[in-house]
BAPALO-362595 format. One record per residue (C-alpha): residue number from 1; residue in one letter; x, y, z. Coordinates in steps of 0.5 Angstrom, whole numbers, plus 2048, in hexadecimal, padded with zeros to 3 digits. Layout:
N
<NUM "A" <X Y Z>>
...
***
This chain:
360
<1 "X" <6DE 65C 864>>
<2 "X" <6D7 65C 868>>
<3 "X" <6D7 664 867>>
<4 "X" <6DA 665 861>>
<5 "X" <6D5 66A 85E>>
<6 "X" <6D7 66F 863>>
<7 "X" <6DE 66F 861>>
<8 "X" <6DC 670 85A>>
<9 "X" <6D7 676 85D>>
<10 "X" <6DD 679 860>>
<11 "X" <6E2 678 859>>
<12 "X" <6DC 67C 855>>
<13 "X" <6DD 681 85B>>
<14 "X" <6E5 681 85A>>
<15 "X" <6E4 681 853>>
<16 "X" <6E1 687 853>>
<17 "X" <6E5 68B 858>>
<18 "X" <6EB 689 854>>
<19 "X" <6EE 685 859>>
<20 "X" <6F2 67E 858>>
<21 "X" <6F3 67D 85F>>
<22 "X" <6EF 67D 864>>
<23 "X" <6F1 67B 86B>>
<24 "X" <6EC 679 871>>
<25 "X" <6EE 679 879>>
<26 "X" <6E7 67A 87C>>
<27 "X" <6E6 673 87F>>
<28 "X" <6DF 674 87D>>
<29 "X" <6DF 675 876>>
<30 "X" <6E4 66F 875>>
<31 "X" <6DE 66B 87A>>
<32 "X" <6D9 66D 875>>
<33 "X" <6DD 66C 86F>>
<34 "X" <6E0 664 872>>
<35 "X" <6DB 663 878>>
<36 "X" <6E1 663 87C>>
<37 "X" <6E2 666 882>>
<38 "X" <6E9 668 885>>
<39 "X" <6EB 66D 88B>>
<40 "X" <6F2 66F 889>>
<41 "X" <6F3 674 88D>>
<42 "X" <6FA 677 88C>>
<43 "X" <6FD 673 887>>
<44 "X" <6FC 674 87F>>
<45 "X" <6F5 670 87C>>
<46 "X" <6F3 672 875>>
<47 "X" <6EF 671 870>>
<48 "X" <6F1 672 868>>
<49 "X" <6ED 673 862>>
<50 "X" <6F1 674 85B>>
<51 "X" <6EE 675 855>>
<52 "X" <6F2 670 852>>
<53 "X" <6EE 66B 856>>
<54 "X" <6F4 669 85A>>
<55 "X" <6F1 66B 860>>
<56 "X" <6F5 669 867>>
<57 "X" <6F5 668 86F>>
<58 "X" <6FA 66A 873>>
<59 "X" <6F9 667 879>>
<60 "X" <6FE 666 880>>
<61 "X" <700 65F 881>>
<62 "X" <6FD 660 888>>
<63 "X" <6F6 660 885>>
<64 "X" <6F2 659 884>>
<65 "X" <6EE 658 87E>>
<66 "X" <6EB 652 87E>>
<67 "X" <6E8 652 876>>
<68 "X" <6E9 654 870>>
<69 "X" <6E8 65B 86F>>
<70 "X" <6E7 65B 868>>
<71 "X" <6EE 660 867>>
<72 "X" <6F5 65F 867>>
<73 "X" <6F8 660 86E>>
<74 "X" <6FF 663 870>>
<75 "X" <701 662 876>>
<76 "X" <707 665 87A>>
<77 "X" <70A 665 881>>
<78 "X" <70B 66A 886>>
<79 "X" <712 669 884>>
<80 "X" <710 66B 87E>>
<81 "X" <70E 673 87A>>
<82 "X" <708 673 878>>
<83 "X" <708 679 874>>
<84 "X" <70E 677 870>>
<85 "X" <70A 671 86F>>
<86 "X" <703 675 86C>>
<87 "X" <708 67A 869>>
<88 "X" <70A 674 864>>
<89 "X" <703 672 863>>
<90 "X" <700 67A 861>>
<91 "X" <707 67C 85D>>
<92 "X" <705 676 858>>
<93 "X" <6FF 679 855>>
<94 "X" <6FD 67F 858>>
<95 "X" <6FD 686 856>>
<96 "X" <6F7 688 85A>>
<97 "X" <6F7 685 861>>
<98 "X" <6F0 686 866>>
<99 "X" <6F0 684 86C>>
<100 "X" <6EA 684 872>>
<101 "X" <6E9 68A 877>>
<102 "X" <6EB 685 87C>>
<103 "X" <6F3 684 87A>>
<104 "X" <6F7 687 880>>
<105 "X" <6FC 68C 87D>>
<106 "X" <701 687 880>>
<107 "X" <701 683 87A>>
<108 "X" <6FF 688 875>>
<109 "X" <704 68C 876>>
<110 "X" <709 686 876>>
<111 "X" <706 683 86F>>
<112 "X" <706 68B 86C>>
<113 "X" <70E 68B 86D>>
<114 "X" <70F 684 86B>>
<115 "X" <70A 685 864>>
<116 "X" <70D 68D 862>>
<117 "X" <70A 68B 85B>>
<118 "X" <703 689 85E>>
<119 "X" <6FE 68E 85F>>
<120 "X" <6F9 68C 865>>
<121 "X" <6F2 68F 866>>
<122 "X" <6EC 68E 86A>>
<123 "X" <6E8 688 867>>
<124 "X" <6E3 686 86C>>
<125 "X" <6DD 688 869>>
<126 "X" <6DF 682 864>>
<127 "X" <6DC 67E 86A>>
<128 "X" <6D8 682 86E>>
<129 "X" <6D3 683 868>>
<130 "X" <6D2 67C 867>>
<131 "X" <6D2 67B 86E>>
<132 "X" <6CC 680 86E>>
<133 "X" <6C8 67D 86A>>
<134 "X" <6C6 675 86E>>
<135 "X" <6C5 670 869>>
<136 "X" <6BF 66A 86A>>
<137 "X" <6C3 666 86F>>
<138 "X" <6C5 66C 873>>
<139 "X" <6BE 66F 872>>
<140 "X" <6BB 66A 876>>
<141 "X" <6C0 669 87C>>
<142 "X" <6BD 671 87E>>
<143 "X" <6B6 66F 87D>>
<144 "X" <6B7 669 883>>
<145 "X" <6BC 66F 887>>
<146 "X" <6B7 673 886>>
<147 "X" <6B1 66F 888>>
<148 "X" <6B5 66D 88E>>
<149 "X" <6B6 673 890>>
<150 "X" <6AF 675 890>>
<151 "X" <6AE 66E 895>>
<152 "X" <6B2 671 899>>
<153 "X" <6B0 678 899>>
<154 "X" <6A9 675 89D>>
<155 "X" <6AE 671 8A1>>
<156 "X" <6B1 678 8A3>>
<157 "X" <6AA 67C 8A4>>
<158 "X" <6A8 675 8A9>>
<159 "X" <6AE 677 8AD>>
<160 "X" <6AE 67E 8AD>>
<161 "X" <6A8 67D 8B1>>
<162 "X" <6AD 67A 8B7>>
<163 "X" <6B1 680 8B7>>
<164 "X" <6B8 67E 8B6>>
<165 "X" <6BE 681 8B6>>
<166 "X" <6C1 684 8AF>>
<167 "X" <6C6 680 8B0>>
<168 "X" <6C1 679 8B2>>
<169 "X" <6BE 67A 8AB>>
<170 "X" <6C3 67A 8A7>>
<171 "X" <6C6 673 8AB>>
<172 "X" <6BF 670 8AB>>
<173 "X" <6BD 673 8A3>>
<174 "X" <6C4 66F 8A1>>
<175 "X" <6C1 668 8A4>>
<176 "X" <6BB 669 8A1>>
<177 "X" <6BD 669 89B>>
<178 "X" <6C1 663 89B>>
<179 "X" <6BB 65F 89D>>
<180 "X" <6B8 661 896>>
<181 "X" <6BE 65F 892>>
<182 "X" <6C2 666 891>>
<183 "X" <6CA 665 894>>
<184 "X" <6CB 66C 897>>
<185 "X" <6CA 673 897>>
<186 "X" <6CB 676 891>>
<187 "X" <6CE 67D 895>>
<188 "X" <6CD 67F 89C>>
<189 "X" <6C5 680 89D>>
<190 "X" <6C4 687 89F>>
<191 "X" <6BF 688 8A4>>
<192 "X" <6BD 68F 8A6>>
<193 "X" <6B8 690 8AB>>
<194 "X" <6B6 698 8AD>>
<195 "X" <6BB 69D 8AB>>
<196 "X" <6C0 698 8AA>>
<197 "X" <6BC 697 8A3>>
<198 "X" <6BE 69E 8A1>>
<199 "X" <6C6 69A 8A0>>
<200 "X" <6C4 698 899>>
<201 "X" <6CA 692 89B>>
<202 "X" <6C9 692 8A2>>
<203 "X" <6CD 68D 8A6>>
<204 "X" <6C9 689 8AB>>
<205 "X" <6C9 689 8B2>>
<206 "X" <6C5 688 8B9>>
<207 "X" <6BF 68C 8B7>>
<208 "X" <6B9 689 8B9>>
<209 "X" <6B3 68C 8B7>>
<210 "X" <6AF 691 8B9>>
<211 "X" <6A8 693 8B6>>
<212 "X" <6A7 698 8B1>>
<213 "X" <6AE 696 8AF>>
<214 "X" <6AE 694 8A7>>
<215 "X" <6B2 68E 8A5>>
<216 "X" <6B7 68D 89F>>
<217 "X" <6B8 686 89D>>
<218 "X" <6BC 685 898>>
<219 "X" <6C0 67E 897>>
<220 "X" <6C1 679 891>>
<221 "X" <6C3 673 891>>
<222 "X" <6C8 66E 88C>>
<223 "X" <6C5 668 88A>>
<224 "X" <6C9 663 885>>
<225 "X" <6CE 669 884>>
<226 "X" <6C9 66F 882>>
<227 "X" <6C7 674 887>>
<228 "X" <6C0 677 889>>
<229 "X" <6BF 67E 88C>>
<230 "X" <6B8 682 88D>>
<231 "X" <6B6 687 892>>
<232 "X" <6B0 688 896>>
<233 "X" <6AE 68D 89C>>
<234 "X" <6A9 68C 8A1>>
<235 "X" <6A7 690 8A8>>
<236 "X" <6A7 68D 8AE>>
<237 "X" <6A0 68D 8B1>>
<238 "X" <69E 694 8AF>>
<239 "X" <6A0 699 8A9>>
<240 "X" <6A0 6A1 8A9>>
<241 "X" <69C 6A5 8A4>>
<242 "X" <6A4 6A7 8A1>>
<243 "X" <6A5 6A0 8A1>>
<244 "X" <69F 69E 89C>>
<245 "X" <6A0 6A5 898>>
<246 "X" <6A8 6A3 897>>
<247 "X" <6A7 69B 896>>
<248 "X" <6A1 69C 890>>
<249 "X" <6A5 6A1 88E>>
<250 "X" <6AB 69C 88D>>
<251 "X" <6A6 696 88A>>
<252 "X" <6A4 69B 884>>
<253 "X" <6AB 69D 882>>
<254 "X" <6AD 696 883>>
<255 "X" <6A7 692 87F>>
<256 "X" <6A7 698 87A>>
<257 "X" <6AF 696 878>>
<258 "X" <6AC 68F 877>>
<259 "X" <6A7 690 873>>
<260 "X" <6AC 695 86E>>
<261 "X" <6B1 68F 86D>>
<262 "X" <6B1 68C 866>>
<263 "X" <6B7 68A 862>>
<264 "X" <6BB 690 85E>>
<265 "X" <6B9 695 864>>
<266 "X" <6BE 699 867>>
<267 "X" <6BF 696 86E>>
<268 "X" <6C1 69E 86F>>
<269 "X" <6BA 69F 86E>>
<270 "X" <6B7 69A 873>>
<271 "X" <6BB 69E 879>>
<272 "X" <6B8 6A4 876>>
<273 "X" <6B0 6A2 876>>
<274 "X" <6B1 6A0 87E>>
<275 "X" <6B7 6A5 880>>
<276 "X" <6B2 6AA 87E>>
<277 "X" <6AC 6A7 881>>
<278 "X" <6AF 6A8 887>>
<279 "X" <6B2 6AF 886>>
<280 "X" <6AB 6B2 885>>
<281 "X" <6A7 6AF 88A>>
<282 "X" <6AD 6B2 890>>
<283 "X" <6B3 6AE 891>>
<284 "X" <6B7 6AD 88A>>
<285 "X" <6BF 6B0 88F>>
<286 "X" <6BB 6AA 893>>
<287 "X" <6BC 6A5 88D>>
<288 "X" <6C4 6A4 88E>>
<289 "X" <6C6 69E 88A>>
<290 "X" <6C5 69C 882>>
<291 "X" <6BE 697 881>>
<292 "X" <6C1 691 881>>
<293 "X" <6C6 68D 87F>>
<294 "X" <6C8 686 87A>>
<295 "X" <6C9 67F 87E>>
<296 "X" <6CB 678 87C>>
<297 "X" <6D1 673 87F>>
<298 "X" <6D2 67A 883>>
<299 "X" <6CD 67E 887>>
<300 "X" <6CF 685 884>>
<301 "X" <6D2 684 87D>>
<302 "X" <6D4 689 877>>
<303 "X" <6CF 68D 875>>
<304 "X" <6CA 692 878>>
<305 "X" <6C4 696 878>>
<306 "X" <6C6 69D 879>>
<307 "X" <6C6 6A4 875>>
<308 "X" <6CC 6A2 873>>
<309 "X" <6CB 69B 870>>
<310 "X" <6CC 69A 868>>
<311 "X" <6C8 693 869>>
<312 "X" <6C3 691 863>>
<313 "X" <6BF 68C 867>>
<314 "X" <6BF 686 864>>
<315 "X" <6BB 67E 865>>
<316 "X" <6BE 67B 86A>>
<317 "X" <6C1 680 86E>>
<318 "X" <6C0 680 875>>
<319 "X" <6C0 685 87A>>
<320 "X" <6BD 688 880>>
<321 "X" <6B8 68E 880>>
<322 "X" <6B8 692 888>>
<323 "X" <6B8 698 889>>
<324 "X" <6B7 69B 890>>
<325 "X" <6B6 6A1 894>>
<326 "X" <6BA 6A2 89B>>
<327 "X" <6B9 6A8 8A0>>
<328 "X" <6BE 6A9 8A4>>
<329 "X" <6BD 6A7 8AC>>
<330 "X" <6B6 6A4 8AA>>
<331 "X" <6B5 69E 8A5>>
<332 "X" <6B6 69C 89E>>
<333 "X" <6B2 698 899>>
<334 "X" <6B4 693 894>>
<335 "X" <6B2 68F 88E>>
<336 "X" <6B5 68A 88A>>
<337 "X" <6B3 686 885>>
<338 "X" <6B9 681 880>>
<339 "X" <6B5 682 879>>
<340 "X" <6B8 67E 873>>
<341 "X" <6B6 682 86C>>
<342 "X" <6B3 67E 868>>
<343 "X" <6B1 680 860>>
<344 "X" <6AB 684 861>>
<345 "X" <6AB 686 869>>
<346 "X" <6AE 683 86F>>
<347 "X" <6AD 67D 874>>
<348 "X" <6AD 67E 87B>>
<349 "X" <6B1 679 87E>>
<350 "X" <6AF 67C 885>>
<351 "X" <6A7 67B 887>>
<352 "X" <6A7 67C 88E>>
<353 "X" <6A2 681 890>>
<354 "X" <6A3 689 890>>
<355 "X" <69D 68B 893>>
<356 "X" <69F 690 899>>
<357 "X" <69F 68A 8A0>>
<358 "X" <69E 68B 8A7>>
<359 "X" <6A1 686 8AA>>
<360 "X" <69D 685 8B1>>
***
């Protein structure tokens, strides 16, 4: 198998916890596993690693697979029972049974009454920690997303100038990004103009913009099945004195958690240094979300910075850095760079400019 050396990563992990079986349901943890993607909307789809090595797919025949997925494959109809199927195969050799936060309960609690000798546990850390840690093929996919995005950003800043609706910008942003190679949007784009920027996760609308407004950009794209996503917050044609404090406030706090990264630091402590940057220059209730956030084949994967994280950073973990203020009735400001860590630091995988900008 073309990616058999997180498979093994995955083993070591199960090893570990005590697990003989893991069972993966999420669609984008088996993509990252087999490069191959599949919707299967209700009916069972399923990954299973053994540590015997027996490792098996067990797929509706509905699905179309059209090469050679490196596992065995169990098919089954709708005529059939799925559970009693995957029971036989987890009764076999299993005394310790995961299985990913993604199962419906459903199936859990069929496989549960089909297996009462079986004891089953939450195993997705045995995959979200490899997938945390992006290997070099991965690594290089989120530089050319990444630069992508930061293309695009000055493609946005351009329009901004024309005055488009909220709504406008996320229609044209999506075919910018197709003319530099990127296939869609990552997550829909947020575009906050004035006090729409105080929603940290604004729905757009109709608003046009207004002078004085600040203007929330945050957007990323997928290119070759990996996301961008970054943040940049203009002013439209004017900014306030309450908008300059509240901007540079927010820059020092985010540039100050970049610079404290390094492999074997709590990511705990990387929201801490910002979070309480913001809370001593005025806004801290108005910093009302954790710093950031892991992304890869998804934009929002396992694993976080906030108070409550436990993650060791490690070389090659990718994630996002935004910390933002958002005064109610007003505006909001956000910056948001993606940084990989690296074995002394970080690199930035963002280099748009973040100097506070008037757009005229």
């Amino acid at each position: 198998m073309k990616h058999d050396n997180r498979i093994e990563r995955t083993l070591d992990h199960m090893h570990d916890a005590g697990i003989d079986t893991l069972l993966i349901t999420d669609p984008s943890a088996i993509s990252y596993y087999l490069d191959y993607d599949n919707d299967p909307h209700e009916r069972v789809y399923m990954m299973a690693l053994r540590s015997d090595g027996n490792h098996r797919l067990f797929f509706n025949e509905l699905f179309y697979v059209s090469e050679d997925l490196g596992l065995p494959i169990t098919w089954f109809s709708d005529a059939d029972d799925a559970m009693e199927i995957i029971a036989k195969y987890v009764s076999e050799a299993s005394n310790l049974v995961g299985v990913d936060k993604n199962m419906p309960a459903r199936w859990l609690l069929a496989l549960m009454d089909l297996c009462p000798k079986v004891a089953f546990t939450l195993g997705s850390s045995c995959v979200d920690l490899v997938r945390g840690v992006k290997d070099a093929d991965e690594q290089a996919l989120m530089i050319k997303a990444s630069e992508i995005n930061d293309a695009a950003m000055a493609k946005v800043k351009t329009l901004l100038a024309e005055n488009h609706t909220e709504r406008e910008m996320a229609d044209l942003l999506l075919d910018v990004y197709k003319s530099m190679g990127a296939t869609d949007h990552s997550f829909v784009p947020i575009f906050g103009y004035g006090k729409n920027g105080a929603d940290p996760h604004h729905d757009l609308d109709d608003s046009t913009l207004k002078p004085g407004d600040a203007i929330i950009c945050d957007m990323g794209c997928v290119y070759e099945g990996y996301c961008s996503d970054m943040t940049r917050t203009f002013f439209y044609k004017e900014v306030s004195e309450k908008q300059t404090y509240v901007y540079n406030l927010v820059l020092k706090a985010q540039e100050a958690a970049e610079a404290a990264i390094h492999p074997g630091v709590k990511l705990s402590e990387i929201d801490k240094i910002a979070r309480d940057m913001i809370t001593e220059g005025g806004y801290g209730p108005e910093f009302n979300h954790r710093l950031g956030h892991f992304i890869g084949r998804m934009c929002h994967e396992a694993g976080e910075l906030s108070p409550a994280s436990d993650i060791i950073a490690e070389p090659g973990m990718i994630f996002s850095i935004e910390p933002g203020v958002y005064i109610e009735g007003e505006f909001g400001v956000r910056i948001e760079d993606l940084v990989m860590v690296t074995d002394d630091g970080i690199r930035r995988l963002n280099n748009f400019d973040k100097s506070l900008t008037v757009i005229d």
